[in-house]
C-alpha positions in Angstrom: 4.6 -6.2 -8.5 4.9 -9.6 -7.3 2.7 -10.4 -4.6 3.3 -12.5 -2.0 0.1 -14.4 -1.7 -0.4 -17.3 -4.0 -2.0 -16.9 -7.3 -4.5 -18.7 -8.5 -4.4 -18.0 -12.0 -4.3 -18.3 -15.2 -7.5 -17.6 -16.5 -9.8 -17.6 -19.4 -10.8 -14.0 -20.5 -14.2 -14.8 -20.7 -14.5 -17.3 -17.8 -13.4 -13.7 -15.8 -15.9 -11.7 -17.8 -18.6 -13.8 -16.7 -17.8 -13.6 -13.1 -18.0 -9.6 -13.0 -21.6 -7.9 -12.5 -21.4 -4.4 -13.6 -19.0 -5.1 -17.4 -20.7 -6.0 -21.1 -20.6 -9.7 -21.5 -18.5 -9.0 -24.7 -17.6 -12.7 -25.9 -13.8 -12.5 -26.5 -11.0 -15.1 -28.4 -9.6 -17.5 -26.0 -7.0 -15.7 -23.7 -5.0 -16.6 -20.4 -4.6 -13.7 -17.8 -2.1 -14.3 -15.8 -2.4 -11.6 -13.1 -4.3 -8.6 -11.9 -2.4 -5.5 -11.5 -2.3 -1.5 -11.6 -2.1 0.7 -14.3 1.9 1.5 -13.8 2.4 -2.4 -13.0 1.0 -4.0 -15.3 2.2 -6.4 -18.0 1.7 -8.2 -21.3 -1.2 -10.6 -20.2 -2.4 -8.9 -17.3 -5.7 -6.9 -16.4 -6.3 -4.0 -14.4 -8.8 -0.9 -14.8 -9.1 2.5 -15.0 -11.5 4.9 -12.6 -9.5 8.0 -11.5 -8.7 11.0 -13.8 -5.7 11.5 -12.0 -4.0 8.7 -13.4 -5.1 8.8 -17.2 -1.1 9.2 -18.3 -0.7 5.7 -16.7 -4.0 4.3 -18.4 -2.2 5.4 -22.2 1.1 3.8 -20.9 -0.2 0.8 -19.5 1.0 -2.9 -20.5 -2.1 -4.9 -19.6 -3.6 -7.0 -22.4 -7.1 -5.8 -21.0 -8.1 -2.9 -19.3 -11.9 -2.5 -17.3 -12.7 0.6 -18.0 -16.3 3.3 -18.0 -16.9 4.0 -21.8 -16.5 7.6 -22.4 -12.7 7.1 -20.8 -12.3 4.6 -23.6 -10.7 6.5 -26.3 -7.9 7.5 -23.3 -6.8 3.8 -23.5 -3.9 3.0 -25.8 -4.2 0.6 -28.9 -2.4 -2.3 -27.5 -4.9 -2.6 -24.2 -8.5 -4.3 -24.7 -10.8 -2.7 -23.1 -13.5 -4.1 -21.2 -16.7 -1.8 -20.6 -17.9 -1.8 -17.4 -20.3 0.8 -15.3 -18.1 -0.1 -12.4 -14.5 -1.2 -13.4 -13.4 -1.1 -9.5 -16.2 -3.3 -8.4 -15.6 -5.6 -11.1 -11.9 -5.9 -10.5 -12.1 -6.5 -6.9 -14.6 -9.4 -7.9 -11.9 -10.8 -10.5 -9.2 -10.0 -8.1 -10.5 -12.7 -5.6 -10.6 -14.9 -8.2 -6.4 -14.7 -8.2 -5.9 -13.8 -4.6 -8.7 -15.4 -2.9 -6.9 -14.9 0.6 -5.7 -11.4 0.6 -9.4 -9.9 1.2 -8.5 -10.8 5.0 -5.7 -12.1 7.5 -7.1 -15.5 8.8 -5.1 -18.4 7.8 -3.9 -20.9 9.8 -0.5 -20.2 11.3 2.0 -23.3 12.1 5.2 -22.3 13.8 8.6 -22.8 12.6 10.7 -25.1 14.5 13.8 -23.4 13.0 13.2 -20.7 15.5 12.2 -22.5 18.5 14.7 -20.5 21.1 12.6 -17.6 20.6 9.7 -19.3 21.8 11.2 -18.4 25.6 10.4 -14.8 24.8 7.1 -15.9 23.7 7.5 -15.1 20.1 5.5 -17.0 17.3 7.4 -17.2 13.7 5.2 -18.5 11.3 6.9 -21.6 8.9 7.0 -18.7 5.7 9.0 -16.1 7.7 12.7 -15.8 6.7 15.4 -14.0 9.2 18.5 -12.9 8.7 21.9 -12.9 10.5 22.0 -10.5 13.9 18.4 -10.4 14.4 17.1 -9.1 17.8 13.4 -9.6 18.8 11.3 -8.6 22.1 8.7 -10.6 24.1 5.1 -11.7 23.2 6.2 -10.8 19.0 4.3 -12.5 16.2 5.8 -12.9 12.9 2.8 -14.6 10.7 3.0 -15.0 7.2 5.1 -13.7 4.0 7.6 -12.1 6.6 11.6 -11.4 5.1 13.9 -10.0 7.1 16.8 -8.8 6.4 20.5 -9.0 8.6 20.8 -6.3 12.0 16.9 -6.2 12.0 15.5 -5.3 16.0 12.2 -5.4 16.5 10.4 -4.7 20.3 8.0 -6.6 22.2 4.3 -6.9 21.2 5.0 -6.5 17.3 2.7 -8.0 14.8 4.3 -8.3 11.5 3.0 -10.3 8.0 3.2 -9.3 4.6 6.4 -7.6 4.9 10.3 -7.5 3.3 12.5 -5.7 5.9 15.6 -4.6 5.0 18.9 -4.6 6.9 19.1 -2.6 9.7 15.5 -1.9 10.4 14.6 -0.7 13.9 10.5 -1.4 15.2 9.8 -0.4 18.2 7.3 -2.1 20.4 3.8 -2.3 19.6 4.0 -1.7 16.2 1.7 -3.5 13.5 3.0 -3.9 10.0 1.5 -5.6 6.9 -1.9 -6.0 8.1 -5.2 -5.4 5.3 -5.7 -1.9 4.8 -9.1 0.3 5.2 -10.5 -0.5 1.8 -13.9 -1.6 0.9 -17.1 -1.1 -1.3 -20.6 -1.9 -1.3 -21.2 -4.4 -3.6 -25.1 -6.0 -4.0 -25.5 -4.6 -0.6 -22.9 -6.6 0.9 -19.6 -5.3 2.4 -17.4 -6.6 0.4 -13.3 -5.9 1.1 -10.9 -4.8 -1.6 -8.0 -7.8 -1.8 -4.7 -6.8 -0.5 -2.0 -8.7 -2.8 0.7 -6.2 -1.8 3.6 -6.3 0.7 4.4 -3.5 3.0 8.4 -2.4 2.0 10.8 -1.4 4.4 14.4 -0.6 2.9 17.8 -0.6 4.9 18.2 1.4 7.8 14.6 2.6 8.2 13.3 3.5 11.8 9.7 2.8 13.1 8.6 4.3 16.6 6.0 2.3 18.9 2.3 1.8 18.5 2.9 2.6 14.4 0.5 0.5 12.2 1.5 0.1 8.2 -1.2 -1.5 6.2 0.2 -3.6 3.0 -0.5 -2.6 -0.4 -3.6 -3.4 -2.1 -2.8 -3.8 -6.1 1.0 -2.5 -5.3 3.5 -2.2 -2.2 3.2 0.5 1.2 6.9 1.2 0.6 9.4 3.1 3.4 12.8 4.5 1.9 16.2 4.4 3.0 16.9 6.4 6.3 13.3 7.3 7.0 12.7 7.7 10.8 9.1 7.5 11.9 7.7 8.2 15.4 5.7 7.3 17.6 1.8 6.5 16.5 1.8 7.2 13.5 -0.6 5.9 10.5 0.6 5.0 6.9 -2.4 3.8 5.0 -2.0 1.1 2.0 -0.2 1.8 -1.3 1.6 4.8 0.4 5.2 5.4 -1.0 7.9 7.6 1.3 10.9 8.1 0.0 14.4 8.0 1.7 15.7 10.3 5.0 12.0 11.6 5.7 11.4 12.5 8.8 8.1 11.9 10.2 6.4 12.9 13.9 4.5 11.6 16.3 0.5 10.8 15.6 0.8 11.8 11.6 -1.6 9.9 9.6 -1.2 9.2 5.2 -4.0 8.0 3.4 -3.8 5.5 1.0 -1.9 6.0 -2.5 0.0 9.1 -1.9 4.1 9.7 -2.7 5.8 11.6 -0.4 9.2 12.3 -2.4 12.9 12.3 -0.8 13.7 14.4 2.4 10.5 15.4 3.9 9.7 16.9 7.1 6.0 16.2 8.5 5.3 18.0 11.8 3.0 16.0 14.6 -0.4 15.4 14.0 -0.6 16.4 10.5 -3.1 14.4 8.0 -2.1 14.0 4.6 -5.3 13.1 1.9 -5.3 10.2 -0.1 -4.1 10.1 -4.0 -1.5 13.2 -3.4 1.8 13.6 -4.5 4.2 15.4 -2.2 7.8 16.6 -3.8 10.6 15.7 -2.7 12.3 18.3 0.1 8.7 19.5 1.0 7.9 20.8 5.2 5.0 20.3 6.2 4.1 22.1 9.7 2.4 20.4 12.7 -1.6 20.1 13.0 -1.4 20.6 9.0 -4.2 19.2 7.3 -2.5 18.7 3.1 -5.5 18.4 0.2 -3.8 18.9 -2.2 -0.6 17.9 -4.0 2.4 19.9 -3.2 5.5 21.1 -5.7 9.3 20.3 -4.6 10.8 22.6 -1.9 7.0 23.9 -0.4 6.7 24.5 3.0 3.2 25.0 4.1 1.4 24.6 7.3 -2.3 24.7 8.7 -5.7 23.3 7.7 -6.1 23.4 5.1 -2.6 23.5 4.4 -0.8 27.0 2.6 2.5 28.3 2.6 4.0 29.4 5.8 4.3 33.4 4.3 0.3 33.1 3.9 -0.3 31.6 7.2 1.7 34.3 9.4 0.1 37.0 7.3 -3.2 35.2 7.6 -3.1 35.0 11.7 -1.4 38.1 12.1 -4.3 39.8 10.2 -6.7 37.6 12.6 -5.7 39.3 15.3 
């Protein structure tokens, strides 16, 4: 993944090692890391860590020189990784990933606005100097792009948009209200202090994606919140950070995603469903309204209620209820 915040790196293995509170201050050879990154990201002089269970195939794929990681998950790591013990790998690579990205913990910056796109200034809409538009674009009143914005050609978005952190592709539709790219709802405790997890990702809209009003898309924290081709989205709806949707999905009004699940290709999601975090959906999969989906779910299901089961089980289930 390549962020679109600037990094501040390289740096010395053991000038990182040093800065982190919870790993062994192993003394290693001189080494430059270049980046932080995921498991599934990473490359050849990278670090990232390993916490979840759920993702141990990634850990033994990885490409990252160095790897935090709890040491009875050790042996899990393959031979080409360093590992680095720590009692808390994701506490210590939030620390070292502020080191790289020291303003992706939060959206202050100062914004300066581009003179390129001065006419729009009429409808009252702020473009920050990093944005990049496209041919055909149409925009509402009071809209603020801010920073790391790319937008494609035959982009529309409404009125009272705020968008940063984004790449929209052509033919995107955004209806009003709608906030995309902001930091996403991830933070830890660390030495009693709130501390936020860095967002280095983008959010990811491909071509000819549709976004209702009052939607809010938070931007990837160690990877991208990615939209595919031809998915429609309704009205107030929440996709968390790191979500991946794949293309024509269909998605209703007031549906929530936590953060880090895949929904595959050609999805249905009825209204108000909420979708846990970490869970892979298959591609082709309904998914009734007021469903509430725990656990990962196979190509071709269709399931409905809370907690979610398939729809033969939940007629049976209420018929037998009455």
């Amino acid at each position: 993944m390549k962020s679109l915040f600037s990094n501040k790196g390289p740096f010395d293995i053991n000038f990182i090692i040093k800065k982190t509170i919870f790993s062994k201050k192993k003394k290693f050879s001189k080494k430059k890391i270049s980046n932080v990154s995921n498991l599934n990201e990473s490359k050849k002089n990278d670090i990232t860590f390993f916490e979840n269970l759920k993702y141990v195939e990634k850990l033994k794929n990885t490409k990252a020189s160095f790897c935090l990681i709890k040491e009875k998950f050790q042996s899990q790591l393959n031979k080409n990784c360093i590992p680095i013990i720590s009692e808390e790998p994701l506490l210590d690579f939030i620390i070292i990933s502020k080191l790289f990205y020291p303003d992706s913990d939060n959206d202050n910056y100062k914004f300066k606005n581009n003179i390129k796109y001065k006419n729009l200034l009429k409808k009252n809409v702020l473009v920050d100097t990093s944005v990049k538009i496209g041919t055909n674009f149409s925009v509402g009143c009071n809209t603020t792009l801010k920073k790391n914005v790319i937008i494609g050609n035959n982009v529309t978005i409404g009125s009272n948009c705020t968008i940063s952190n984004a790449m929209i592709g052509n033919n995107v539709t955004i209806n009003d209200g709608s906030v995309i790219g902001k930091i996403g709802y991830g933070f830890k405790i660390i030495n009693n202090k709130l501390t936020f997890i860095p967002h280095i990702g983008c959010v990811n809209l491909l071509a000819n994606v549709y976004i209702g009003s009052n939607c809010t898309i938070d931007r990837g924290s160690f990877s991208d919140t990615i939209i595919g081709r031809y998915t429609i989205i309704d009205n107030l709806v929440h996709i968390a950070h790191n979500v991946k949707i794949g293309s024509f999905c269909f998605i209703a009004g007031q549906v929530g995603i936590a953060g880090s699940s895949i929904i595959g290709d050609n999805c249905m999601i009825g209204g108000q469903t909420g979708i846990s975090g970490h869970l892979k959906i298959g591609n082709n999969v309904n998914i009734g309204g007021h469903s509430g989906v725990l656990n990962d779910l196979k190509d071709g299901s269709k399931v409905i209620g809370f907690p979610s089961m398939p729809v033969r089980d939940f007629l049976k289930k209420r018929n037998n209820d009455k």
